[in-house]
C-alpha positions as CSV (number, residue, x, y, z in Angstrom):
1,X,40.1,-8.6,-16.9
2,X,38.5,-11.0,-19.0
3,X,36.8,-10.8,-22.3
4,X,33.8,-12.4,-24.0
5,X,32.5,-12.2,-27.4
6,X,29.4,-10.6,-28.5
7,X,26.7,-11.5,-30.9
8,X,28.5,-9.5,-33.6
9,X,31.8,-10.3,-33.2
10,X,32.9,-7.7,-30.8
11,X,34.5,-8.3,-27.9
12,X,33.7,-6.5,-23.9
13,X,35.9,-5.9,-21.1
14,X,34.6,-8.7,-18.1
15,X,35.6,-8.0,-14.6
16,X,34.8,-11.0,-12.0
17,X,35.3,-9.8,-8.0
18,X,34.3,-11.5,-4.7
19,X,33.1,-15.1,-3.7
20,X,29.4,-16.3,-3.5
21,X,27.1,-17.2,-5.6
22,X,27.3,-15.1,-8.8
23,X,25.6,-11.9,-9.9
24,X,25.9,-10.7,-13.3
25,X,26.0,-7.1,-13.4
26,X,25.9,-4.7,-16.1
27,X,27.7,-1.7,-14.9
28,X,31.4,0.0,-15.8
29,X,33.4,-1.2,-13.1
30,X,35.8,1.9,-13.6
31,X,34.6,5.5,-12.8
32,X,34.3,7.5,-15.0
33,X,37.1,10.6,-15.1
34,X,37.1,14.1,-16.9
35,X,34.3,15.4,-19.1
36,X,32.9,12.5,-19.1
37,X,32.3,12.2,-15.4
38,X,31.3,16.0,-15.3
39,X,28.4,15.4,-17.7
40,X,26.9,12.4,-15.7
41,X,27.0,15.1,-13.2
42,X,24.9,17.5,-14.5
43,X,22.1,14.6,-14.7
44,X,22.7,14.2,-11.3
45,X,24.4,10.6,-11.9
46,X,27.2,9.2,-9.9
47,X,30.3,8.4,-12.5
48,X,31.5,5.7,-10.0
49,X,27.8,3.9,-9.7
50,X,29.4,1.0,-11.3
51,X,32.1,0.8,-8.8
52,X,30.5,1.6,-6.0
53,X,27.7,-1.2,-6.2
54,X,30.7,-3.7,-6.7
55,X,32.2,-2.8,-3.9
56,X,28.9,-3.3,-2.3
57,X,28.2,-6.6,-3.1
58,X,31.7,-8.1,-4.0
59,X,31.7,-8.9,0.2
60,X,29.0,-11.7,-0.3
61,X,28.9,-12.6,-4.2
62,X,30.7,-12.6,-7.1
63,X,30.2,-10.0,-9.2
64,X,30.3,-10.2,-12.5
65,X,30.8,-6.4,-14.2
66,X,30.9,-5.3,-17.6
67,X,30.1,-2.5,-19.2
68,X,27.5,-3.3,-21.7
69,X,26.0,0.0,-22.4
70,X,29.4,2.0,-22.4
71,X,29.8,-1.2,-25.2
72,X,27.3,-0.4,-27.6
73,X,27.7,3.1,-27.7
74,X,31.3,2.6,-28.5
75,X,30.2,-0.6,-30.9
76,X,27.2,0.3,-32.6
77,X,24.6,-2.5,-33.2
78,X,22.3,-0.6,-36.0
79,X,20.4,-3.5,-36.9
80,X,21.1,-6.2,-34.5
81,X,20.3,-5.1,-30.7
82,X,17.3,-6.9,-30.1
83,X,16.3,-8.7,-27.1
84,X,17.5,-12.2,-28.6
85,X,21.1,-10.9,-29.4
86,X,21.1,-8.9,-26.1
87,X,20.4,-12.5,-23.9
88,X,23.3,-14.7,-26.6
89,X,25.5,-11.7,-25.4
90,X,24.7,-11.8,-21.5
91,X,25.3,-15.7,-21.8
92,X,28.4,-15.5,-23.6
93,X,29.5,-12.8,-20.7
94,X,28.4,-15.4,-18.0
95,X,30.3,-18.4,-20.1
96,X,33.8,-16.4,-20.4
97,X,33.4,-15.8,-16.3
98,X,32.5,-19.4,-15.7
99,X,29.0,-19.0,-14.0
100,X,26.9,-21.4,-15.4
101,X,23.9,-20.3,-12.5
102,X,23.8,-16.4,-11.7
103,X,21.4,-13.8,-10.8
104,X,21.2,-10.7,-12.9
105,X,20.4,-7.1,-11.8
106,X,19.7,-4.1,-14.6
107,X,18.2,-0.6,-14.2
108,X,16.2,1.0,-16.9
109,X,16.6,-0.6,-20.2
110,X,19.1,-3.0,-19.1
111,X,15.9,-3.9,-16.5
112,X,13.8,-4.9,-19.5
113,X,16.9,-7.1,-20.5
114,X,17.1,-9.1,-17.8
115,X,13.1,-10.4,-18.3
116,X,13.8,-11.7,-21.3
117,X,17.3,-13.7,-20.3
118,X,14.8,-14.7,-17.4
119,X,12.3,-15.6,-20.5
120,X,15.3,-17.2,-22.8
121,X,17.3,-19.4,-20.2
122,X,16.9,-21.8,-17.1
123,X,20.2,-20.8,-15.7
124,X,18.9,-17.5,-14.1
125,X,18.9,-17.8,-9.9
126,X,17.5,-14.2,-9.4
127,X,16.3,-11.3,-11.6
128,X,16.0,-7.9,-10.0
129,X,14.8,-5.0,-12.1
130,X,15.1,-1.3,-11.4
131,X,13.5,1.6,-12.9
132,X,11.4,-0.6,-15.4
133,X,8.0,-2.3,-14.7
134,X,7.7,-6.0,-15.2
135,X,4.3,-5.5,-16.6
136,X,2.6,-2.4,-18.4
137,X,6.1,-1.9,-19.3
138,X,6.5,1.5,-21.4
139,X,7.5,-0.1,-24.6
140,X,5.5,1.7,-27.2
141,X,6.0,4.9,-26.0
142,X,9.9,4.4,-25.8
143,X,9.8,3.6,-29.2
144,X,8.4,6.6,-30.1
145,X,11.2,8.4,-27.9
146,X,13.6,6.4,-29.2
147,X,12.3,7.1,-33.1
148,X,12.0,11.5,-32.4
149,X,15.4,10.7,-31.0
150,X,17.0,8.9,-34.0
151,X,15.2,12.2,-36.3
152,X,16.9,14.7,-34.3
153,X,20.0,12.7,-34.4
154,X,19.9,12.9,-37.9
155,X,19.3,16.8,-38.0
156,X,21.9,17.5,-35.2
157,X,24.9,15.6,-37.7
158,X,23.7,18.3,-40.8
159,X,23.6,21.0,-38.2
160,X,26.9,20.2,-36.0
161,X,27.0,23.5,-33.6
162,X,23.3,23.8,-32.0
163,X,23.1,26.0,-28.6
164,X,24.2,24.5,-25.5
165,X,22.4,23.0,-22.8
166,X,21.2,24.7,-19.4
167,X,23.6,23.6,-16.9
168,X,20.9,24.1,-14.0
169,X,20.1,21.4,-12.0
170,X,16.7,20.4,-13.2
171,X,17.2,19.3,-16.4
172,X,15.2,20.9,-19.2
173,X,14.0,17.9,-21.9
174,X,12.6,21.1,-24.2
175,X,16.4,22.5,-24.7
176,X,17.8,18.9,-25.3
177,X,19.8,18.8,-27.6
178,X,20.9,15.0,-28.8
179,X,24.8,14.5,-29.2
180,X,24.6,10.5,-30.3
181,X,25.2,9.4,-34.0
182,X,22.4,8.1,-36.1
183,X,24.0,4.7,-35.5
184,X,24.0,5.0,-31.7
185,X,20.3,5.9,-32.0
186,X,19.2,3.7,-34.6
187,X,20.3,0.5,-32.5
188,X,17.7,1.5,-29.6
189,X,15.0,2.1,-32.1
190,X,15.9,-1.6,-33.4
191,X,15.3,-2.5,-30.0
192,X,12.0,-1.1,-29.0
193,X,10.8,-2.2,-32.8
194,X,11.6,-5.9,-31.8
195,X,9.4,-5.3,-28.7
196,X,6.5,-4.0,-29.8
197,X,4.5,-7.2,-30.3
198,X,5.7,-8.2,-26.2
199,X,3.5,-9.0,-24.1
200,X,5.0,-8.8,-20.6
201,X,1.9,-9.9,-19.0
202,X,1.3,-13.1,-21.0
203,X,5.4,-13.8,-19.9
204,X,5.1,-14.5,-16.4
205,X,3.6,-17.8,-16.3
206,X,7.4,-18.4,-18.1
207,X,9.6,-16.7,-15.4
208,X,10.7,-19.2,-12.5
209,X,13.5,-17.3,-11.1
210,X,13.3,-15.3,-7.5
211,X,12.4,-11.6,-9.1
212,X,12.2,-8.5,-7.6
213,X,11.3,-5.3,-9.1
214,X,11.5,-1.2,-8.0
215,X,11.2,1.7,-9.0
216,X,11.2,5.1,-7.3
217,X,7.6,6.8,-6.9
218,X,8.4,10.1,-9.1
219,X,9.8,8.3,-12.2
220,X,7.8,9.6,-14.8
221,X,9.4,11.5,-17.6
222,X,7.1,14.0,-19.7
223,X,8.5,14.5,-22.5
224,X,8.0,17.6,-24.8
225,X,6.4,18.4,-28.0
226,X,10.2,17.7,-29.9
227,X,9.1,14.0,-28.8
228,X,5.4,14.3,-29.8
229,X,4.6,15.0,-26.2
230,X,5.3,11.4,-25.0
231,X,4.8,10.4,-20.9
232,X,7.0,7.5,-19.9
233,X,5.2,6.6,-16.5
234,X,7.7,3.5,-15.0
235,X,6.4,4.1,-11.4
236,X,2.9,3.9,-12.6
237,X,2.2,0.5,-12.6
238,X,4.3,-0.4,-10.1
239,X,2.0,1.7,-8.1
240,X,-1.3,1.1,-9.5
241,X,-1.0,-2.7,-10.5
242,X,1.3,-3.9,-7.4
243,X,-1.2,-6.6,-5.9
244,X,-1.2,-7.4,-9.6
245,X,2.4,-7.9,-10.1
246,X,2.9,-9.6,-6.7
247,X,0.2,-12.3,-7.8
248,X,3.1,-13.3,-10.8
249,X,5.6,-14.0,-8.0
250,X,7.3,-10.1,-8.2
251,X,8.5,-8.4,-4.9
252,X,7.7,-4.8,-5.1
253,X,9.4,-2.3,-3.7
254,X,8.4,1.7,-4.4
255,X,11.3,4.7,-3.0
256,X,9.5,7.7,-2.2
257,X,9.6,11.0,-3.8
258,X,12.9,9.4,-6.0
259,X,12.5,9.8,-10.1
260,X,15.0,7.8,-12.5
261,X,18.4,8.8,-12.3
262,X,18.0,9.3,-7.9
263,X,16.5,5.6,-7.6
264,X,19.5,3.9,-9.5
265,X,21.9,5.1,-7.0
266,X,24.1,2.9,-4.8
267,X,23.0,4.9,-1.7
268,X,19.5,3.5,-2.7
269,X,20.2,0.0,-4.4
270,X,22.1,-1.7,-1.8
271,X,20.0,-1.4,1.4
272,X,17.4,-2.7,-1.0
273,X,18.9,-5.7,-3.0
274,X,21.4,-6.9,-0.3
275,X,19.1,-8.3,1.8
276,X,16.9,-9.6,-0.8
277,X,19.4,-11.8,-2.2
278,X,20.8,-12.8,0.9
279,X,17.2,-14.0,1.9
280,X,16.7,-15.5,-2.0
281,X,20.2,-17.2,-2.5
C-alpha cells in the first residue's frame, strides 16, 4: 500500500489494483470487521462496499482506493476541510499512484467533491456522482444539518451516557443520538460554510470531463425538529430538473423506489457505472 500526503500534513493509506485506464476511488478498500461492521449494519450499509466495488472494476481499470472519509474522521480537519484542500488532497492521492489522467467516482458528500476537482483540474477523464445532484445541490440545508449536528455534539461530550438507539430497521432520525466529537463535526460544518456562496449552476459551462450523475428516486431525508425540521431532497432535482441537467452535458440516471444508503450499493453501482465508462473511456 502506498501513501500520499494530505493538505495538513497527514498521511492516507493508497491502494492501486487492476490495469486500464485509472479511476480514483474514495472507498476503504478493507471491510470493515466487529462493531464497526455491525453498526453499518443497522443503517443497512454493506461494511465491504469499498471492497466489493474494487473488485468490480479492478477487471477493466485501475482502481485507485483510499479511504478518505475513514481519514478524516480519524484526522480531524476543524478548520481546514474545504473544497480547495479536499481537491490538493485527491491530486496528491492521484500523484503518489502515478495517474496523471483519472476518472473519479464519489457518493454523497464525496459526490460534491468530485465537481469541484472537475472545477479545479484539467486532468479529470470522467466524473460520476452518486447520491448528490449536480445542480440544486442541497448545500444550505446541509449546513444547517451539519451546524444542529456540531450543537448536539457539543451537548452529547457534557452529557456522555444518553439512551441508546432503536435497533429496528428503519432508522428513527428523532432518537439519534450523535456519537462524533466536536472536532469530527466541526470539519463538515467548515465545509458546507465554504460552499455557501456555490453556485453549481453557474459551474457547468467549466466542467469538460464525461459526467454522469444518480441518484435513487426515494432519497430524501426529513429531518426532525432536533435539526430545525430540515428536508434534504437529493432525488429532487434529479427528477424535476433532468432535461435541465442533461442540457450541461450530465447523463442521468434515477433507481426506483431506492433512498441513500440502498442506491450506494455495489449491487446497484456496477451495472450502472460499468458500462458507462466502458462506453466513455
Amino acid at each position: 500500500m502506498m501513501e500520499a500526503t494530505l493538505h495538513d500534513g497527514s498521511r492516507i493509506g493508497v491502494r492501486a489494483e487492476g490495469d486500464g485506464p485509472a479511476i480514483l476511488l474514495p472507498v476503504n478498500p478493507e471491510p470493515l470487521q466487529g462493531q464497526q461492521a455491525e453498526e453499518m449494519r443497522k443503517w443497512g450499509a454493506d461494511p465491504a462496499l469499498g471492497r466489493t466495488l474494487m473488485d468490480g472494476l479492478r477487471d477493466r481499470y485501475r482502481v485507485i482506493a483510499f479511504d478518505y472519509e475513514g481519514h478524516v474522521l480519524q484526522v480531524p480537519k476543524p478548520d481546514t476541510l474545504k473544497p480547495a484542500n479536499i481537491v490538493r488532497d485527491l491530486l496528491a492521492i492521484a500523484d503518489a499512484a502515478g495517474a496523471e489522467r483519472f476518472a473519479y467516482y464519489g457518493y454523497s458528500w464525496l459526490a460534491l467533491i468530485g465537481m469541484q476537482l472537475a472545477l479545479r483540474t484539467d486532468r479529470l477523464s470522467a466524473l460520476i456522482m452518486g447520491g448528490f445532484p449536480p445542480i440544486g445541490g442541497p448545500y444550505k440545508e446541509m449546513l444547517r444539518v451539519t451546524a444542529a449536528t456540531l450543537e448536539m455534539s457539543i451537548s452529547a461530550a457534557a452529557n456522555p451516557n444518553p439512551p441508546q438507539n432503536s435497533s429496528s430497521e428503519e432508522f428513527d432520525w428523532s432518537t439519534f443520538e450523535v456519537t462524533m466529537s466536536q472536532a469530527q463535526t466541526q470539519q463538515f460544518v467548515t465545509l458546507y460554510q465554504d460552499l455557501q456562496d456555490f453556485n453549481d449552476s453557474l459551474a457547468q459551462a467549466r466542467i469538460t470531463c464525461s459526467r454522469l450523475c444518480f441518484a435513487g428516486t426515494a432519497d430524501r431525508i426529513d429531518y426532525g425538529e432536533r435539526w430545525g425540521n430540515v428536508a434534504v431532497d437529493i432525488a429532487g432535482p434529479l427528477l424535476t430538473r433532468r432535461e435541465e441537467i442533461e442540457g450541461y452535458g450530465w447523463d442521468v440516471r434515477v433507481l426506483g423506489g431506492l433512498d441513500h444508503t440502498r442506491a450506494m450499493q455495489a449491487s446497484e453501482v456496477l451495472p450502472l457505472i460499468l458500462p458507462w465508462l466502458d462506453a466513455k473511456l
